[in-house]
C-alpha positions as CSV (number, residue, x, y, z in Angstrom):
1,X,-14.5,31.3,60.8
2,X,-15.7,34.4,62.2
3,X,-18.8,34.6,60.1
4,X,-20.1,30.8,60.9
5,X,-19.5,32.4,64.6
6,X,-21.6,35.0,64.0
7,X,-24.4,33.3,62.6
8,X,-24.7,30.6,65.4
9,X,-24.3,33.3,67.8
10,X,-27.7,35.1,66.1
11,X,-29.4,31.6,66.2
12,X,-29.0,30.3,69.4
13,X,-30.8,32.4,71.6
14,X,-33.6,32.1,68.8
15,X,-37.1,30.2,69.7
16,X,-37.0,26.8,68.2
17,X,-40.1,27.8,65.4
18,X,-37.7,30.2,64.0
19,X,-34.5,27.5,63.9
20,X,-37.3,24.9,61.8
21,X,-38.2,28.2,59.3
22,X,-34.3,28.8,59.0
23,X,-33.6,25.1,58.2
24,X,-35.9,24.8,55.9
25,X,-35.2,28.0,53.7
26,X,-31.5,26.2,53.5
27,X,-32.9,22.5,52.1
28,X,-34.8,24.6,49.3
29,X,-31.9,26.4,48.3
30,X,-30.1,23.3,48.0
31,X,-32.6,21.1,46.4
32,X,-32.7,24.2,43.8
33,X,-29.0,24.1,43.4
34,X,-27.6,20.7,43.9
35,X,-29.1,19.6,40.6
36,X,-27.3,22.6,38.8
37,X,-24.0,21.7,40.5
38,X,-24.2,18.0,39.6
39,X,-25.0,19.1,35.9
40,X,-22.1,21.3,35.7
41,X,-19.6,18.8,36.9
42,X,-20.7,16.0,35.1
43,X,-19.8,19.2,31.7
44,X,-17.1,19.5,33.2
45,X,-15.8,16.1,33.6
46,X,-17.0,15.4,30.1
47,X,-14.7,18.0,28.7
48,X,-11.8,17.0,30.8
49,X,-12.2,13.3,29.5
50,X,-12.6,14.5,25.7
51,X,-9.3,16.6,25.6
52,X,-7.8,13.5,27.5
53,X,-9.1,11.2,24.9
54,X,-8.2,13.7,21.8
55,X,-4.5,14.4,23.4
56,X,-3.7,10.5,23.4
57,X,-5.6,9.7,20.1
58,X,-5.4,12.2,17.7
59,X,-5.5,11.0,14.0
60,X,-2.2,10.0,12.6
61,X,-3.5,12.3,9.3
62,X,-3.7,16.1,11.4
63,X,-2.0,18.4,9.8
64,X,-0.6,16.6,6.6
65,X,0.4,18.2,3.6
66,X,-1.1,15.4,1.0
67,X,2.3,14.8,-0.5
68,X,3.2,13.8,3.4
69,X,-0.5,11.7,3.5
70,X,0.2,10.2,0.5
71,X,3.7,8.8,1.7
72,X,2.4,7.9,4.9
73,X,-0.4,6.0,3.5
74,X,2.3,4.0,0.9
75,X,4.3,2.9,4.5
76,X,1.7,2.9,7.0
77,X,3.0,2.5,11.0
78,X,-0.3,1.2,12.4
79,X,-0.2,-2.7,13.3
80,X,-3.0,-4.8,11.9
81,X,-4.8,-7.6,10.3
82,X,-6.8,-6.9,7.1
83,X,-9.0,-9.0,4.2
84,X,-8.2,-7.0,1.1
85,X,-9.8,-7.8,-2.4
86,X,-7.4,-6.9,-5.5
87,X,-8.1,-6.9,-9.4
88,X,-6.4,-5.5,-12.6
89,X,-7.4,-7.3,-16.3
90,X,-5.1,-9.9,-16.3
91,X,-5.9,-11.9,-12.8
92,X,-9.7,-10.6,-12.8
93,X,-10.5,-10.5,-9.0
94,X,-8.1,-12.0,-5.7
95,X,-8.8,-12.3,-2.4
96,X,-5.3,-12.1,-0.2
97,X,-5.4,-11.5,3.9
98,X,-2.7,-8.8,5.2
99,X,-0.7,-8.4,8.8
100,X,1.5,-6.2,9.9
101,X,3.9,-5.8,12.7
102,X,6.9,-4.2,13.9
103,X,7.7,-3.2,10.3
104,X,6.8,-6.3,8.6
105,X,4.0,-7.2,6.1
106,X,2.7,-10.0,5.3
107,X,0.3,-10.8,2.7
108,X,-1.3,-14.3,2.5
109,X,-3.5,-16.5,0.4
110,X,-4.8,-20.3,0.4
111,X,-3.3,-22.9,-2.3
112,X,-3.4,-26.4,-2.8
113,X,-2.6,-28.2,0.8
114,X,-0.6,-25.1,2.0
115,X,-1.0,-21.1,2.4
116,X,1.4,-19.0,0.7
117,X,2.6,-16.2,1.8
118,X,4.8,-12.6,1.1
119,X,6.9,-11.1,3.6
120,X,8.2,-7.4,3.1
121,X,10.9,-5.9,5.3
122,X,13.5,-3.5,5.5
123,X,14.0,-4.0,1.4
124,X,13.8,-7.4,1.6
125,X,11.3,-9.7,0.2
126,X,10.6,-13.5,0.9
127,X,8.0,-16.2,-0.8
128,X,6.9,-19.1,1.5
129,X,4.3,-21.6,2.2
130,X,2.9,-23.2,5.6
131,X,0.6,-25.9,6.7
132,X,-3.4,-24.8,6.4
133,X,-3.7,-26.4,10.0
134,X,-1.4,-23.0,11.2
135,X,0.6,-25.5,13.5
136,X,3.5,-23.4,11.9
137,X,6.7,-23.4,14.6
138,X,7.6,-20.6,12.7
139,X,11.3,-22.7,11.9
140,X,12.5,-22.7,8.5
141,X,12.0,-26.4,8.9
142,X,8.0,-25.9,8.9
143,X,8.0,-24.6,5.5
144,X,7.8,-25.3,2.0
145,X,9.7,-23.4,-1.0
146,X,7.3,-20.8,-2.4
147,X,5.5,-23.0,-5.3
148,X,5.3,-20.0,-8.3
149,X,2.4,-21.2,-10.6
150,X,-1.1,-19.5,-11.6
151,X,-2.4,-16.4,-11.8
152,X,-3.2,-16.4,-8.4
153,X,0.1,-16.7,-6.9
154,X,1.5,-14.0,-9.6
155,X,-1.0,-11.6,-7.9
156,X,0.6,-12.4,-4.5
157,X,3.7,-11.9,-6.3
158,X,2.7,-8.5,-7.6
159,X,2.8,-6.9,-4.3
160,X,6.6,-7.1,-3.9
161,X,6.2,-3.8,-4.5
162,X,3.0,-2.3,-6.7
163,X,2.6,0.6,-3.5
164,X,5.7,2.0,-4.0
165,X,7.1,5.0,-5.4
166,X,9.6,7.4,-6.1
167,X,8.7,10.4,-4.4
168,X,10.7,13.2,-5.8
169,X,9.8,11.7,-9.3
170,X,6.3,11.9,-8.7
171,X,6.8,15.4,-6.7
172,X,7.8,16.5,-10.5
173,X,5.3,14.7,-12.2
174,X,2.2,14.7,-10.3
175,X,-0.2,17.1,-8.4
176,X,-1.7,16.0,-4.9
177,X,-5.2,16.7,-3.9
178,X,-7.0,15.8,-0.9
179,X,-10.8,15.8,0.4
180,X,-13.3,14.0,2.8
181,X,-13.4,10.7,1.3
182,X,-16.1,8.1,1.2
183,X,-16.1,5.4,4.2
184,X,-14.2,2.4,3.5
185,X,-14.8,-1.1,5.4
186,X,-16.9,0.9,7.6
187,X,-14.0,3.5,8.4
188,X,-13.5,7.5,7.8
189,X,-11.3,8.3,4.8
190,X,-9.3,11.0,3.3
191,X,-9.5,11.2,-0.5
192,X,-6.1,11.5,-2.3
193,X,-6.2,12.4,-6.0
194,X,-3.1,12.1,-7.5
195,X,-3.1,13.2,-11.5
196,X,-0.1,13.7,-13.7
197,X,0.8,16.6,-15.0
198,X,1.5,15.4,-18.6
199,X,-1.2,13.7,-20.6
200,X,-1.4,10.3,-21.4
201,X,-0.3,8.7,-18.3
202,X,-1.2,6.9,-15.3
203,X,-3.4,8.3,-12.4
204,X,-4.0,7.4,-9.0
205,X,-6.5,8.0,-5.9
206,X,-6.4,6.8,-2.6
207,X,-8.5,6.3,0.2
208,X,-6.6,7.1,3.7
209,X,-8.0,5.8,7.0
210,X,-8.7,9.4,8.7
211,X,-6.9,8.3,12.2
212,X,-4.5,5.5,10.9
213,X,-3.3,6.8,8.3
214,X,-3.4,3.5,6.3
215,X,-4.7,3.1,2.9
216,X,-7.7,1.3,3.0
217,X,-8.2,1.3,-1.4
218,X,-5.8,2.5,-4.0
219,X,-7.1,2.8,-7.7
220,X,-5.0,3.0,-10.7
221,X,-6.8,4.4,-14.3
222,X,-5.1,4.8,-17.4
223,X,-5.0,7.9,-19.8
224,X,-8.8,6.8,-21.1
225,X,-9.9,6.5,-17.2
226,X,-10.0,2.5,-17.2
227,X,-9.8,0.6,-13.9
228,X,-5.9,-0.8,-14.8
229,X,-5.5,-1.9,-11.0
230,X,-7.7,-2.1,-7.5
231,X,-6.4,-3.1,-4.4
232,X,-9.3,-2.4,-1.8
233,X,-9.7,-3.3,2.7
234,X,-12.7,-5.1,3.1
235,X,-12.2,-5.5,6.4
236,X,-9.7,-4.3,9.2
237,X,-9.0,-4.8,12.7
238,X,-6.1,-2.4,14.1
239,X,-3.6,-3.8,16.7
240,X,-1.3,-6.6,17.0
241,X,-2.2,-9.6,14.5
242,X,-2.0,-13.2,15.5
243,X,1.2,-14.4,16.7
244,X,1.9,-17.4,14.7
245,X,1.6,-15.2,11.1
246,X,4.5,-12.8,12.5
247,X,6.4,-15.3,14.0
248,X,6.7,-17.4,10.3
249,X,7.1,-14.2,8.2
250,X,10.3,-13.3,10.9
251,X,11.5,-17.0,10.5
252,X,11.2,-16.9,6.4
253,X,12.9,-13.1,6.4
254,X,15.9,-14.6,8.2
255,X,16.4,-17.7,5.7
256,X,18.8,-17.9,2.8
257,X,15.3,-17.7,0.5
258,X,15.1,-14.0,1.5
259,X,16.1,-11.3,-1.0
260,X,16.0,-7.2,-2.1
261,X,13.3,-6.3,-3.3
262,X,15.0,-5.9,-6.7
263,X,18.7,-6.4,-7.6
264,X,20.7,-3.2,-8.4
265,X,20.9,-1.6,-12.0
266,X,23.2,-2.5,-13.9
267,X,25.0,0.1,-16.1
268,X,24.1,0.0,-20.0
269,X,27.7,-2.2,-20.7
270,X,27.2,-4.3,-17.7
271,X,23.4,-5.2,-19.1
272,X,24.8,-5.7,-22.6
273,X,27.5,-8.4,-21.4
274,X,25.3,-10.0,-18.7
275,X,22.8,-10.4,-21.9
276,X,25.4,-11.3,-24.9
277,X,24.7,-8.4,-26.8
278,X,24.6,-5.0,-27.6
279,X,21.9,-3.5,-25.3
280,X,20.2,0.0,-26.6
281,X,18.1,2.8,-25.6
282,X,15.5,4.7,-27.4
283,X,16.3,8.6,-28.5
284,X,12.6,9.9,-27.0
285,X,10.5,8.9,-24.0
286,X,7.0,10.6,-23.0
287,X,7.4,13.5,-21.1
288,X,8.8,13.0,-17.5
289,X,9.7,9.1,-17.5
290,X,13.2,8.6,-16.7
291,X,15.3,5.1,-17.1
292,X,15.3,3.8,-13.4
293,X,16.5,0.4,-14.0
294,X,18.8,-1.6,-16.2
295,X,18.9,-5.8,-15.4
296,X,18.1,-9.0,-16.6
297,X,14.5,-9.9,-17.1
298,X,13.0,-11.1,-13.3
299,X,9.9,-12.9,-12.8
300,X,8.3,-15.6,-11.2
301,X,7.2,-18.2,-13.7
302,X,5.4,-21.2,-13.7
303,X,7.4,-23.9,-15.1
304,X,5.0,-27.1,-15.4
305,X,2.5,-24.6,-17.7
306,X,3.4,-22.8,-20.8
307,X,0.6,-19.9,-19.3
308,X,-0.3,-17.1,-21.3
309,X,2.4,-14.0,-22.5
310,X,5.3,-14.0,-24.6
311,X,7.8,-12.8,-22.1
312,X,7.5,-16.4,-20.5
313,X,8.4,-17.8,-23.8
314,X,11.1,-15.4,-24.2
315,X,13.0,-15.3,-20.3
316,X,12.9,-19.8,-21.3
317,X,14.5,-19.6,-25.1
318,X,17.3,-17.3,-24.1
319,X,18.4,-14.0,-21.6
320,X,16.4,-11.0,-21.8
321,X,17.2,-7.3,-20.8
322,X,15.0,-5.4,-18.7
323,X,15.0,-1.5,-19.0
324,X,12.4,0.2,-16.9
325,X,11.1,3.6,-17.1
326,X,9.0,5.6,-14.3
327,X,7.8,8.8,-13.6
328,X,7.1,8.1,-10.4
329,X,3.8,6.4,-10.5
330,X,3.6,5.1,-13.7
331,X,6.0,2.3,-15.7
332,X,7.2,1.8,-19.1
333,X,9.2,-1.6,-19.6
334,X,11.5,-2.1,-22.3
335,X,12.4,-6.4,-23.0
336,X,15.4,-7.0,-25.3
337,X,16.6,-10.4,-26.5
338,X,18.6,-11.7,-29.9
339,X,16.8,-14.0,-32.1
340,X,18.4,-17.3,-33.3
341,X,19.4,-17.0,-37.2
342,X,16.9,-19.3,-37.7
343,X,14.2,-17.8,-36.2
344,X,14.4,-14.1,-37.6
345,X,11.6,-12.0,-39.1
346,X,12.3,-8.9,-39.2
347,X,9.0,-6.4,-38.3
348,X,8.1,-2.9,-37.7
349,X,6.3,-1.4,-34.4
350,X,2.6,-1.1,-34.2
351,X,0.6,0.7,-31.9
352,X,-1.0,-1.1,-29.1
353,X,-0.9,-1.0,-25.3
354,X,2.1,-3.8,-25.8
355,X,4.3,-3.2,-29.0
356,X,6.7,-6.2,-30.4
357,X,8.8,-5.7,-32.8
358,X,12.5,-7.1,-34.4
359,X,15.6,-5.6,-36.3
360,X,18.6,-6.9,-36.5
361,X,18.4,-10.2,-34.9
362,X,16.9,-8.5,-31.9
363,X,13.3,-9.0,-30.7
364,X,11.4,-6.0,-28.8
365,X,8.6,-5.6,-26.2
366,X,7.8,-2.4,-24.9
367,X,5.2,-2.6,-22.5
368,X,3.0,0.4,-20.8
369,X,-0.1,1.8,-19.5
370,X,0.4,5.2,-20.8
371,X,-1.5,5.9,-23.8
372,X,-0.3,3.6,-26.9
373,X,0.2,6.7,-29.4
374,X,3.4,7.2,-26.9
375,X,4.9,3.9,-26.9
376,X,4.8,3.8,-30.6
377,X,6.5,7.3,-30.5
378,X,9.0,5.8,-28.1
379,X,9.3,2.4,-30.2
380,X,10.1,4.4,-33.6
381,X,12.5,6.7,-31.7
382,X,14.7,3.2,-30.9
């Protein structure tokens, strides 16, 4: 205070020439420095909004190990509806569209009059159809029993459960790499390599959305580095998908059509009685594959068709039993049924990526995308 004082005290008695010279002297320092000042503010409020904006969205990926990436990208927490395009040898290429929400996914495709649909949640799994004109109430009333025919619909079928994994299995069995990955549907990645550490056996590499976390193309290659299986976002949109999808998958998850994801294992004597005979296991396996699963034979099957396959043929003569082997990533499944006395001839294992064979009245499939010289190793070993 006492220094504006002072100065108006100095001016005053000044003549009015001298006031004019002081005043201007003050708009040229201003007009000098006001452009300055307005720079640095608008710097500085640019900084303060990007640390706002980085503090309340920082990617979902910062700071994971890739084992931890990996796993987030197998059960992503971002909602969202996506177009995704899949393909392995046996259905060629299939178009399915995906939602998700509050911990359900859905996974959808158009059939003949109806869409059919996959819900996943909390271990439980559920096949349904609705009306193509989505007037859907979302009552158990509004839809159809999931019609099981094609090799379409077994696509849909396959992802019951083709992302998931055993992590300390594969933590034994596998190395994880990560780098920048290409872009995917227009978005940043993270490239996960994920190679076994035995030979012969399954890889995988992923491509994680950088800020969601969600895994935007997954490719599978056998021992030779074939494409065995693609599952690949064409296009995404992050947030809440359209009501009426979630509000049918919620009403199909709560019917009595909903069930686990699989049934429990049986033990080796439960499997033999459930089957009507004397279930066995092979002396060697490849290197790190553990038996993960004992149970009757499960699959969706087209009954109006014969379709292509010999385990079709096989689950309708008689029961089967299922063994299934994994380390991790990849799988090795083991079919065992008896062969009528009329029926029998007996033969010996061949090499091939699927190896049938029969002794004693019992027919076997052994069936695996690890490299062939192994499943004849594991065949011979029976």
């Amino acid at each position: 205070m006492k220094s504006r004082q002072s100065v108006w005290r100095a001016l005053w008695p000044a003549p009015l020439s001298t006031l004019r010279s002081v005043l201007r002297s003050t708009l040229s320092v201003l007009r000098s420095t006001l452009p300055a000042l307005a720079l640095a503010v608008c710097l500085v409020s640019s900084a303060v909004c990007v640390c706002a904006t980085s503090a309340t969205s920082a990617p979902a990926t910062l700071g994971l190990t890739p084992e931890a990436l990996y796993e987030l990208s197998m059960a992503p927490t971002s909602d969202y509806e996506a177009r995704i395009r899949m393909w392995n040898p046996s259905t060629a290429e299939v178009w399915v569209d995906a939602a998700r929400a509050d911990g359900i996914t859905v996974y959808s495709m158009c059939a003949s009059g109806y869409i059919a649909s996959l819900a996943l949640a909390d271990g439980m799994r559920v096949f349904y159809g609705t009306p193509l004109n989505g007037t859907s109430s979302g009552s158990p009333a509004d839809m159809t029993r999931f019609p099981a025919a094609g090799p379409r619909i077994q696509a849909l079928a396959s992802l019951a459960g083709p992302l998931r994994y055993d992590s300390a299995l594969m933590s034994e069995n596998y190395t994880f790499t990560a780098c920048q990955g290409a872009s995917v549907a227009g978005r940043d990645t993270i490239e996960l390599r994920i190679d076994p550490k035995w030979p012969g056996n399954v890889r995988r590499t992923v491509w994680v959305d950088f800020y969601a976390g969600t895994a935007l193309r997954v490719e599978d290659r056998n021992y030779r580095g074939d494409l065995i299986w693609l599952w690949e976002v064409e296009r995404i949109a992050f947030g809440p998908p359209r009501r009426q999808i979630m509000q049918a998958a919620r009403a199909a998850l709560s019917s009595d059509e909903a069930v686990p994801y699989s049934e429990p294992s049986m033990s080796l004597g439960e499997i033999s009685r459930a089957a009507g005979f004397r279930v066995t296991l092979p002396a060697w396996v490849p290197e790190g594959y553990r038996l993960v699963a004992l149970r009757p034979a499960q699959g969706i099957l087209d009954r109006e068709e014969p379709g292509p396959g010999r385990l079709r043929l096989m689950a309708r003569m008689t029961s089967v039993a299922q063994l299934i082997y994994s380390d991790g990533l990849g799988a090795i499944t083991f079919y065992q049924r008896p062969v009528p006395w009329w029926a029998r001839r007996a033969s010996a294992p061949r090499v091939g990526h699927a190896i049938e064979w029969e002794r004693n009245g019992i027919r076997y499939v052994l069936v695996g995308d690890v490299d062939p010289q192994l499943l004849l190793k594991m065949a011979r070993s029976l």
